[in-house]
N, CA, C and O atoms as a GROMACS GRO file, in nm:
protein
  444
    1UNK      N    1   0.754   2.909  -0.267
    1UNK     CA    2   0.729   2.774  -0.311
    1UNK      C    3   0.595   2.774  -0.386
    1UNK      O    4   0.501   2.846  -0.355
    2UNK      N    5   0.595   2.686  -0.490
    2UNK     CA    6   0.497   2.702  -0.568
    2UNK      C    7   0.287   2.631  -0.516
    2UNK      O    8   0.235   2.532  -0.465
    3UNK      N    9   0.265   2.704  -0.547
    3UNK     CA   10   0.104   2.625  -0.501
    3UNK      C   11   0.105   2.476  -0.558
    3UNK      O   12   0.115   2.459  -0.679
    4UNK      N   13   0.095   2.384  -0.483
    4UNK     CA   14   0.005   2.253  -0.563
    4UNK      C   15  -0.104   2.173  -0.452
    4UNK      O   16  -0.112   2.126  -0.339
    5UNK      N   17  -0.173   2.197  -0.568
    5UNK     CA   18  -0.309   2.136  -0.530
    5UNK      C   19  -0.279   1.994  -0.490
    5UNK      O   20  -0.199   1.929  -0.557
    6UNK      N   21  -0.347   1.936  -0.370
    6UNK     CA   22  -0.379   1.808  -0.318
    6UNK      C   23  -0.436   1.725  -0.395
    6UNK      O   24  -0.553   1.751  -0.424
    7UNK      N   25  -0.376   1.604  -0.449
    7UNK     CA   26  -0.469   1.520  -0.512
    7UNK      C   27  -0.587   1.449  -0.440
    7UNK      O   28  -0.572   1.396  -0.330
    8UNK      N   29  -0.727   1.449  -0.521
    8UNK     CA   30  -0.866   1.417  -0.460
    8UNK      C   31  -0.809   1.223  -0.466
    8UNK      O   32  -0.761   1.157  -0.558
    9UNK      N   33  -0.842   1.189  -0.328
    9UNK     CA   34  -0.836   1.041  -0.329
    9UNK      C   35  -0.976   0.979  -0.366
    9UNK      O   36  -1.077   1.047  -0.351
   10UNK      N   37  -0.980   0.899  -0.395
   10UNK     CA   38  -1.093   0.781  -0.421
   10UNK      C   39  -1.149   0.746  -0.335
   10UNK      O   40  -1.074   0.674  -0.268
   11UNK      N   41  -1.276   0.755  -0.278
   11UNK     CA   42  -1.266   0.627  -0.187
   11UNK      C   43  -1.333   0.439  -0.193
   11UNK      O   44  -1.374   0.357  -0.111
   12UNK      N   45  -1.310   0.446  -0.333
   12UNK     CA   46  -1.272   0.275  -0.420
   12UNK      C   47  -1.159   0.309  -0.504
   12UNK      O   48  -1.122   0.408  -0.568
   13UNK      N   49  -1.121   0.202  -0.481
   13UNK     CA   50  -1.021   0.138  -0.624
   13UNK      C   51  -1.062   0.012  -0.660
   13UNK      O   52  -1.095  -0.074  -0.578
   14UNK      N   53  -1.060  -0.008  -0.824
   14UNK     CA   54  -1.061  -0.103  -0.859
   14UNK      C   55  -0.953  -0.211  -0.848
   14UNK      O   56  -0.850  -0.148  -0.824
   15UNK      N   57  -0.924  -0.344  -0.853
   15UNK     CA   58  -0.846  -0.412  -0.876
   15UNK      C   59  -0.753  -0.373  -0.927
   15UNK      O   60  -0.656  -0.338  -0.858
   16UNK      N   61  -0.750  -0.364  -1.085
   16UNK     CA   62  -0.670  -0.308  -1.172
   16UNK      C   63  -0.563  -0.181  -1.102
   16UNK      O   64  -0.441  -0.179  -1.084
   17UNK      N   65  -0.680  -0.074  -1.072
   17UNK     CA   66  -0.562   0.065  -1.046
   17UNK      C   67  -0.507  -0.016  -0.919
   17UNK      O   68  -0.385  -0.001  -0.919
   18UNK      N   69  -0.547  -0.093  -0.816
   18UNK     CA   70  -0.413  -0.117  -0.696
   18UNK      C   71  -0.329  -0.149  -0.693
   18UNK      O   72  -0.242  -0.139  -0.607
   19UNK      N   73  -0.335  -0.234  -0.865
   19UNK     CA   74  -0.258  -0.352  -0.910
   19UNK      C   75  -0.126  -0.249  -0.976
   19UNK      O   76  -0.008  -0.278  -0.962
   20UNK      N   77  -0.166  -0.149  -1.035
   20UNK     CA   78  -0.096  -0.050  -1.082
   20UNK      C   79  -0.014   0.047  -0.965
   20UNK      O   80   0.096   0.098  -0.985
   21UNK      N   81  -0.089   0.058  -0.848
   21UNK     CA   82  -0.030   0.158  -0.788
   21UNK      C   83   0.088   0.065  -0.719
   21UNK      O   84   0.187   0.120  -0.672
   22UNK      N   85   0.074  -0.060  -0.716
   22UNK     CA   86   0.180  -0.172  -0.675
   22UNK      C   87   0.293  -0.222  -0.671
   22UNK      O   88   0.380  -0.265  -0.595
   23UNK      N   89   0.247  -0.190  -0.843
   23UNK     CA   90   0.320  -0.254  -0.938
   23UNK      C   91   0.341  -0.394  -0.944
   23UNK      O   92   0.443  -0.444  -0.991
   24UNK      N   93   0.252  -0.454  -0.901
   24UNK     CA   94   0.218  -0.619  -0.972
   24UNK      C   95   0.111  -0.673  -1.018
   24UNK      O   96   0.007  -0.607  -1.020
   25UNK      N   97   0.115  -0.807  -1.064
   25UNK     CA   98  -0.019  -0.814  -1.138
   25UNK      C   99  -0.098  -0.837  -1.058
   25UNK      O  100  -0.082  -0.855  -0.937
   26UNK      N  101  -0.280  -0.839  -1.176
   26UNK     CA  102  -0.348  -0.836  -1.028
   26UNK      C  103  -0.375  -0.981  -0.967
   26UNK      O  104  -0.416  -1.000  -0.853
   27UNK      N  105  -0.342  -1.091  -1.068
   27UNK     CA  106  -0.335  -1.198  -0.954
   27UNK      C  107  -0.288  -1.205  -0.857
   27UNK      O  108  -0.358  -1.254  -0.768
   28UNK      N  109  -0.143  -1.160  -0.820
   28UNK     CA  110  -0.115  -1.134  -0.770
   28UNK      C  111  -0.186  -1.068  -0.655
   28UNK      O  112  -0.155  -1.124  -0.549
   29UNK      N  113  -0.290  -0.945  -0.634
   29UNK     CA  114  -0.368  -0.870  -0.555
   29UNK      C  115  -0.436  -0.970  -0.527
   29UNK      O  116  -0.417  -1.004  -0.411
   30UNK      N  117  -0.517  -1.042  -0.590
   30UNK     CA  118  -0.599  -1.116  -0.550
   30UNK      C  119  -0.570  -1.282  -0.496
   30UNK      O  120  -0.665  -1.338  -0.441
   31UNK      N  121  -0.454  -1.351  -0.511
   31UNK     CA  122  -0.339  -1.443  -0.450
   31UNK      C  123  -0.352  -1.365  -0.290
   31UNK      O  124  -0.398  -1.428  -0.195
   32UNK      N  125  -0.303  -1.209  -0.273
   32UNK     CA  126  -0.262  -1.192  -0.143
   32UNK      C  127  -0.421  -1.145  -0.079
   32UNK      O  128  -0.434  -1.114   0.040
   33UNK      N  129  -0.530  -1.145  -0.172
   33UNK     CA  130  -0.644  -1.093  -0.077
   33UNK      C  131  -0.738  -1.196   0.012
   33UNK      O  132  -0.837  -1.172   0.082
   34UNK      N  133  -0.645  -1.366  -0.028
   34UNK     CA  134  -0.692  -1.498  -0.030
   34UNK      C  135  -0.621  -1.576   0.085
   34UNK      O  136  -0.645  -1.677   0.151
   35UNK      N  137  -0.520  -1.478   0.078
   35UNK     CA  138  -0.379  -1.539   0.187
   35UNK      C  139  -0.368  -1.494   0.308
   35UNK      O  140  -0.326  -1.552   0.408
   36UNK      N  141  -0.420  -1.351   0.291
   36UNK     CA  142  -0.447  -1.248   0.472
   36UNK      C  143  -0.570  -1.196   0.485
   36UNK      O  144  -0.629  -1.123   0.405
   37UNK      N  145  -0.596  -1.225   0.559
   37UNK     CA  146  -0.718  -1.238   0.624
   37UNK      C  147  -0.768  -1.050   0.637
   37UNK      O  148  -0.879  -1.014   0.599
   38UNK      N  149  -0.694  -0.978   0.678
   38UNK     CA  150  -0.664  -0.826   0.695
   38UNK      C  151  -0.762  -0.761   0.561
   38UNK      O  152  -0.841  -0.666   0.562
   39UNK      N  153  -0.732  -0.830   0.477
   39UNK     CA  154  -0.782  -0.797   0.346
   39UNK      C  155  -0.888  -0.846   0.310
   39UNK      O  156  -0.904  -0.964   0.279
   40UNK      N  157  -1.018  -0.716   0.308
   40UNK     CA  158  -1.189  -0.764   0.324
   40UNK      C  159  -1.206  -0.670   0.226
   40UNK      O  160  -1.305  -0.604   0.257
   41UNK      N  161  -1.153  -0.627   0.111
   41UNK     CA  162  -1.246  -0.530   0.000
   41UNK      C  163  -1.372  -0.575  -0.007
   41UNK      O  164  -1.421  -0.684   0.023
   42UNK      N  165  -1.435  -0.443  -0.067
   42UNK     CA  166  -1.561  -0.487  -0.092
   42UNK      C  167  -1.620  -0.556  -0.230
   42UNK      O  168  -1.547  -0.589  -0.323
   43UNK      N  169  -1.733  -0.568  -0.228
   43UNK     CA  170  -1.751  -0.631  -0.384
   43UNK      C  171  -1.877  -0.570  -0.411
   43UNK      O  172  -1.977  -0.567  -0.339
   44UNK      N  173  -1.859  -0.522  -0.526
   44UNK     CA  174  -2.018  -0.441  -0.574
   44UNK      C  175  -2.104  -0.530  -0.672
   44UNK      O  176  -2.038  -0.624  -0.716
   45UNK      N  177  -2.207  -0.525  -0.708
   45UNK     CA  178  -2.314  -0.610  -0.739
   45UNK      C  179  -2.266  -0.706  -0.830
   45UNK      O  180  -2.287  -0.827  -0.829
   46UNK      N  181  -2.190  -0.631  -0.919
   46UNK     CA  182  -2.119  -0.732  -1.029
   46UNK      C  183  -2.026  -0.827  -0.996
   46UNK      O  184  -1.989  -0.916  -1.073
   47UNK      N  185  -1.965  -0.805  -0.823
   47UNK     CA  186  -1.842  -0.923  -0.782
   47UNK      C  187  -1.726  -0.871  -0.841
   47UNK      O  188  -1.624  -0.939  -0.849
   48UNK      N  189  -1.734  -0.706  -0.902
   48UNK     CA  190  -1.573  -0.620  -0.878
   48UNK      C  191  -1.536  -0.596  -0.717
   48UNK      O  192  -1.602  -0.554  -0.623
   49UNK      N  193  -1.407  -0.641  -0.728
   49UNK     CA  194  -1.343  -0.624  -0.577
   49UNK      C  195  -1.322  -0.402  -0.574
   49UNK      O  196  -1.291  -0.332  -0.670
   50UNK      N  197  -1.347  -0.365  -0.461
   50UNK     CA  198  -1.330  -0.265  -0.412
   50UNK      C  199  -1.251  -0.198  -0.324
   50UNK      O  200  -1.301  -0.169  -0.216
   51UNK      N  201  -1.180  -0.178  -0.338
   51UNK     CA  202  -1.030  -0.201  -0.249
   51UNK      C  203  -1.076   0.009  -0.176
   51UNK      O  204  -1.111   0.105  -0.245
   52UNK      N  205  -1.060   0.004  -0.061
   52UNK     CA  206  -1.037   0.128   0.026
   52UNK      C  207  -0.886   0.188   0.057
   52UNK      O  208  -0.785   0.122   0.030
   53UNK      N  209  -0.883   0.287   0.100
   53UNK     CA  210  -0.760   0.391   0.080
   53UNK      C  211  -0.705   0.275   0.226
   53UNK      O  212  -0.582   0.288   0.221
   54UNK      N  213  -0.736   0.172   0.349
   54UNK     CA  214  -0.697   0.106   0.418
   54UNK      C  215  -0.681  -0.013   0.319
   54UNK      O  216  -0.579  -0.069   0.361
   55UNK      N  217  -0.712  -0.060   0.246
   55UNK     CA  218  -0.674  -0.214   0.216
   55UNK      C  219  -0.528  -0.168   0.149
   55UNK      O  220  -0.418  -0.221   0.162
   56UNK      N  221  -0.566  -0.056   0.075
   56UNK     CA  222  -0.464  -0.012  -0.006
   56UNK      C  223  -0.324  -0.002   0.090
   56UNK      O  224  -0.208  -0.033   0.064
   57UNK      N  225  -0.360   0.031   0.162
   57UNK     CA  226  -0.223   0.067   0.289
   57UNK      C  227  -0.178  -0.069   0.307
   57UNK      O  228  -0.062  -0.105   0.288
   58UNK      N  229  -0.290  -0.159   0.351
   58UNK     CA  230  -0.261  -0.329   0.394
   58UNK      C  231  -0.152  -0.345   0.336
   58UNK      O  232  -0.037  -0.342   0.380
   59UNK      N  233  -0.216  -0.375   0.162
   59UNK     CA  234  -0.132  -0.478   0.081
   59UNK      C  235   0.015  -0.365   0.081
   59UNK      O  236   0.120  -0.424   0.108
   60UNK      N  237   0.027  -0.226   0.056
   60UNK     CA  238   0.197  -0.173   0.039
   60UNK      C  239   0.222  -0.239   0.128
   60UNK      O  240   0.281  -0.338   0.083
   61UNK      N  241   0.209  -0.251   0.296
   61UNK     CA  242   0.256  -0.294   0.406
   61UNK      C  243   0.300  -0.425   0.357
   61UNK      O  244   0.415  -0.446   0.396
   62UNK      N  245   0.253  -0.524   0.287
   62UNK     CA  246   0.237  -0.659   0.275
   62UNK      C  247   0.350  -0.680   0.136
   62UNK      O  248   0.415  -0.783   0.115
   63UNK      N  249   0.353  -0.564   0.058
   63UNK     CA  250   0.440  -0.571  -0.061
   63UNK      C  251   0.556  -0.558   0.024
   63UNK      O  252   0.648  -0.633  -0.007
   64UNK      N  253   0.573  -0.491   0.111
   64UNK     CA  254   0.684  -0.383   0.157
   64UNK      C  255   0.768  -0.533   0.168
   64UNK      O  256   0.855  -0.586   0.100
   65UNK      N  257   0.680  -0.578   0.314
   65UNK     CA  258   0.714  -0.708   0.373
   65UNK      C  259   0.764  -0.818   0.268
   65UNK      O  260   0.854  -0.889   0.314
   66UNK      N  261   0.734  -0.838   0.167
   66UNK     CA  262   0.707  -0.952   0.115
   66UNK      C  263   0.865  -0.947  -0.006
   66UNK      O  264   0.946  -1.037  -0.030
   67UNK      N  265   0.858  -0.802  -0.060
   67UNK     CA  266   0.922  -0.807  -0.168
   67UNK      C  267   1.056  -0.719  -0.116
   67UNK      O  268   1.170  -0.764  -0.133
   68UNK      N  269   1.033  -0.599  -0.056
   68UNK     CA  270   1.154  -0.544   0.021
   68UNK      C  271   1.251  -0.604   0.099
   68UNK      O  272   1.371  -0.619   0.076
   69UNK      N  273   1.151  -0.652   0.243
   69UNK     CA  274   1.259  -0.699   0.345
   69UNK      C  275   1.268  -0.858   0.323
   69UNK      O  276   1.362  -0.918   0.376
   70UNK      N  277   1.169  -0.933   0.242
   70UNK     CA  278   1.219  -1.071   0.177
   70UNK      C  279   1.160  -1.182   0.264
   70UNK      O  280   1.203  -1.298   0.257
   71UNK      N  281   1.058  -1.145   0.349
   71UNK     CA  282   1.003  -1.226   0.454
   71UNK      C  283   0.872  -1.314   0.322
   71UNK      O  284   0.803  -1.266   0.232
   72UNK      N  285   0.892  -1.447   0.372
   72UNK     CA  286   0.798  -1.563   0.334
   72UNK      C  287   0.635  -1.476   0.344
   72UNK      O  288   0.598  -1.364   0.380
   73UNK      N  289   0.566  -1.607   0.285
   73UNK     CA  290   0.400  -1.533   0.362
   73UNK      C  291   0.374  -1.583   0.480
   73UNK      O  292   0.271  -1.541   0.532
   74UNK      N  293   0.464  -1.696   0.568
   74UNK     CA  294   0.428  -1.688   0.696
   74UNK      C  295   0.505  -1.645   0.732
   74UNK      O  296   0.488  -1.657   0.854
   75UNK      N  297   0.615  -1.581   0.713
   75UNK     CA  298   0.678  -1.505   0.774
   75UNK      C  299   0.646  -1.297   0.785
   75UNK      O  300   0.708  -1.204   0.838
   76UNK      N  301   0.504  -1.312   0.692
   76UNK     CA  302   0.456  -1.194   0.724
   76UNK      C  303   0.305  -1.225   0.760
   76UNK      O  304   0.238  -1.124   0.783
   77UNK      N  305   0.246  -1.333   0.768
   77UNK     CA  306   0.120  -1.353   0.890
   77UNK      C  307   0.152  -1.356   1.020
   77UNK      O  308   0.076  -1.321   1.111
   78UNK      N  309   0.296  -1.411   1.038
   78UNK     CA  310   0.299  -1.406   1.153
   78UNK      C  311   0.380  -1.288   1.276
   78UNK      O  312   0.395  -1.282   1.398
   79UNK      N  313   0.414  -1.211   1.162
   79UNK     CA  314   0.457  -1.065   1.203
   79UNK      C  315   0.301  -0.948   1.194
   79UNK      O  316   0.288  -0.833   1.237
   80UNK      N  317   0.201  -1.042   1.117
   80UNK     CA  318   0.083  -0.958   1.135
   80UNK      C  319   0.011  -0.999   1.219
   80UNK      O  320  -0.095  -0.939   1.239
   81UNK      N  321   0.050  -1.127   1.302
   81UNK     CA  322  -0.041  -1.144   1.418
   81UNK      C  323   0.041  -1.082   1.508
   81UNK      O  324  -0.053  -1.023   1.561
   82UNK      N  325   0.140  -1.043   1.575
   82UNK     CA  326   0.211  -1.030   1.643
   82UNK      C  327   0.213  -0.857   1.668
   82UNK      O  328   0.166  -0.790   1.759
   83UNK      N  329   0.280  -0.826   1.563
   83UNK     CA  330   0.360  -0.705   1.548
   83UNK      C  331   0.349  -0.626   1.423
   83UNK      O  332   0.433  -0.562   1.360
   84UNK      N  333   0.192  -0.653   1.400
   84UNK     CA  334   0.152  -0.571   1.290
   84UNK      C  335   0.133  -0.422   1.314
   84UNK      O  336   0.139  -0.340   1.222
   85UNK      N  337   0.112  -0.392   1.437
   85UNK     CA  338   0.117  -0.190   1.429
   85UNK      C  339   0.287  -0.171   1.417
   85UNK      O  340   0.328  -0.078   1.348
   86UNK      N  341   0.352  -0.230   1.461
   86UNK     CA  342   0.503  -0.211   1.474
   86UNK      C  343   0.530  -0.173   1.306
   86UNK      O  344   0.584  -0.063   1.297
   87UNK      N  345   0.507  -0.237   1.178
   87UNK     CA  346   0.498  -0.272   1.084
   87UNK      C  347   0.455  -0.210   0.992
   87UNK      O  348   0.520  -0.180   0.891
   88UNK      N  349   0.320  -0.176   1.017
   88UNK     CA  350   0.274  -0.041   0.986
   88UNK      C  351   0.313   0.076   1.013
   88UNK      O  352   0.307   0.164   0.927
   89UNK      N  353   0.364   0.103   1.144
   89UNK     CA  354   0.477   0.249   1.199
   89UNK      C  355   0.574   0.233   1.113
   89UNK      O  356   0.595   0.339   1.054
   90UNK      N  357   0.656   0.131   1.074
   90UNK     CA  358   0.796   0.144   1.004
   90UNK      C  359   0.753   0.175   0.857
   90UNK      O  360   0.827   0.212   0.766
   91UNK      N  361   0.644   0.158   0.852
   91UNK     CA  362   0.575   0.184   0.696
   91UNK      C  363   0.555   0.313   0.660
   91UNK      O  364   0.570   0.364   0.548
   92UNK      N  365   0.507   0.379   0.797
   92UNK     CA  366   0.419   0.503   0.775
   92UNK      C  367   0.589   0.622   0.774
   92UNK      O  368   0.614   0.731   0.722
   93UNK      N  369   0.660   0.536   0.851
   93UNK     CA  370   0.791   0.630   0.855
   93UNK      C  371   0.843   0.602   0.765
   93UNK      O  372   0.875   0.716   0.731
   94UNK      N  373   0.889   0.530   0.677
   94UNK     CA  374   0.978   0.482   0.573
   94UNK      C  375   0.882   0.601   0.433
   94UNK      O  376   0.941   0.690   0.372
   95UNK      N  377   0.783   0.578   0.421
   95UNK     CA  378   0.670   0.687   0.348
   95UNK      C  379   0.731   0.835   0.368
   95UNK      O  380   0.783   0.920   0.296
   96UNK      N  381   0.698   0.822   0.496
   96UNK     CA  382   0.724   1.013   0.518
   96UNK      C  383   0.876   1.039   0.485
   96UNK      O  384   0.902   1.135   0.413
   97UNK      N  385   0.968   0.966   0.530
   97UNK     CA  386   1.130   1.023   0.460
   97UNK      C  387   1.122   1.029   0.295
   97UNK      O  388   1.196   1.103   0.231
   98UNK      N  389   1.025   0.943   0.235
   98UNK     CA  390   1.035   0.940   0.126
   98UNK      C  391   0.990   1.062   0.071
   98UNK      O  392   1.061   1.107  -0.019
   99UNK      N  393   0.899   1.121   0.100
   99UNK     CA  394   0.835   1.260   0.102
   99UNK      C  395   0.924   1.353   0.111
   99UNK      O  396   0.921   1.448   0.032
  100UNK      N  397   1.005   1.345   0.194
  100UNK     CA  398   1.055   1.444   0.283
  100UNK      C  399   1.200   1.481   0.144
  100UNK      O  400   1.252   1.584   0.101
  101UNK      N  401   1.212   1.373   0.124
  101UNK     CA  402   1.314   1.340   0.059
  101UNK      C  403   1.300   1.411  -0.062
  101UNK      O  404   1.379   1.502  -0.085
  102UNK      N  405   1.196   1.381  -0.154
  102UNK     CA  406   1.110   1.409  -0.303
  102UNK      C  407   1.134   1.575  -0.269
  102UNK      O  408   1.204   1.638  -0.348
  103UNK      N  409   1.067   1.656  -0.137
  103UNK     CA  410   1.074   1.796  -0.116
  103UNK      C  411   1.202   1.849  -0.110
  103UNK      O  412   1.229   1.960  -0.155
  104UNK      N  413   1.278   1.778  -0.057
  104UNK     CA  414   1.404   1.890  -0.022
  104UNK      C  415   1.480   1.847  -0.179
  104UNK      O  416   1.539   1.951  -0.208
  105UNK      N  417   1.511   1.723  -0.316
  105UNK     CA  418   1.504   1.782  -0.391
  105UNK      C  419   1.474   1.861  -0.466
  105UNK      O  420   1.551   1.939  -0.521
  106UNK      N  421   1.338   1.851  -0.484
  106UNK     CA  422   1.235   2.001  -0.528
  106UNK      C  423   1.327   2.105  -0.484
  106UNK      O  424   1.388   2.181  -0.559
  107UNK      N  425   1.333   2.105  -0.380
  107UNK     CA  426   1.392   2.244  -0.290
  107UNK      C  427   1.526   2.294  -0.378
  107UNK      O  428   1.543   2.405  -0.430
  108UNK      N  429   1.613   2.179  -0.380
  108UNK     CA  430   1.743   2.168  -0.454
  108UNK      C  431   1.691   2.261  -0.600
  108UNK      O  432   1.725   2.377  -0.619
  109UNK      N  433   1.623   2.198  -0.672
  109UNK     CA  434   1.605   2.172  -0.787
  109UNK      C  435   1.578   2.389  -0.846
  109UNK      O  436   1.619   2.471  -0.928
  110UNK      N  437   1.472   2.375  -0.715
  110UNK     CA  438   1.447   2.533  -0.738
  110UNK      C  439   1.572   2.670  -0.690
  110UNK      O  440   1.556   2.792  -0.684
  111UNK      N  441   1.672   2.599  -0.668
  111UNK     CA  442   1.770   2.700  -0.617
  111UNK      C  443   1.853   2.764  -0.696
  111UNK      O  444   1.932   2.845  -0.649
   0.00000   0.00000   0.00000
C-alpha cells in the first residue's frame, strides 16, 4: 500500500474555510454560532471568528442533525441538552465507516 502522508491540521479556521469544509454559507456558520450555545470560537483582535478543530466537529454534528436526519433547531438543542455525547458517538461512527469505506475502495481500485 502506498505511503501517504497525514494532512497537518490547523489549529484555527477561519469562517470562510468552515464554511467551505461544510458546504454552506457562512451566514449560515454564523446564524448557527448565535443559535447554540456549544459554539464559543474565538475572535482575534480584528473580531475574525476562529473556529478550533472542536467547534469544527460541533457544527458537522449540528449540520449532520439539521440537514441529514431533518431535525428543527429545537429539535437539535434539545437533543444537545439531553443526548448530545449519544450524537456525537453516532457522528464519530458514521465518519469512521466512511473512511473505512473510501479504503477498501482504494483497496478495490488497486487490485
Amino acid at each position: 500500500m502506498p505511503y501517504k502522508e497525514k494532512q497537518v491540521e490547523k489549529l484555527y479556521y477561519t469562517i470562510g474555510e468552515t464554511a467551505r469544509m461544510l458546504e454552506v454559507p457562512v451566514s449560515t456558520v454564523r446564524f448557527w454560532e448565535n443559535e447554540f450555545d456549544i459554539l464559543k470560537p474565538m475572535k482575534n483582535k480584528k473580531g475574525n471568528r476562529m473556529f478550533t478543530a472542536g467547534d469544527i466537529r460541533n457544527l458537522r454534528i449540528i449540520h449532520h442533525l439539521l440537514k441529514e436526519e431533518g431535525l428543527t433547531l429545537s429539535g437539535v438543542k434539545r437533543k444537545m441538552s439531553g443526548k448530545w455525547d449519544e450524537a456525537e458517538y453516532k457522528h464519530q461512527i458514521g465518519e469512521s465507516l466512511q473512511r473505512i469505506r473510501s479504503m477498501l475502495l482504494e483497496l478495490g481500485d488497486n487490485v
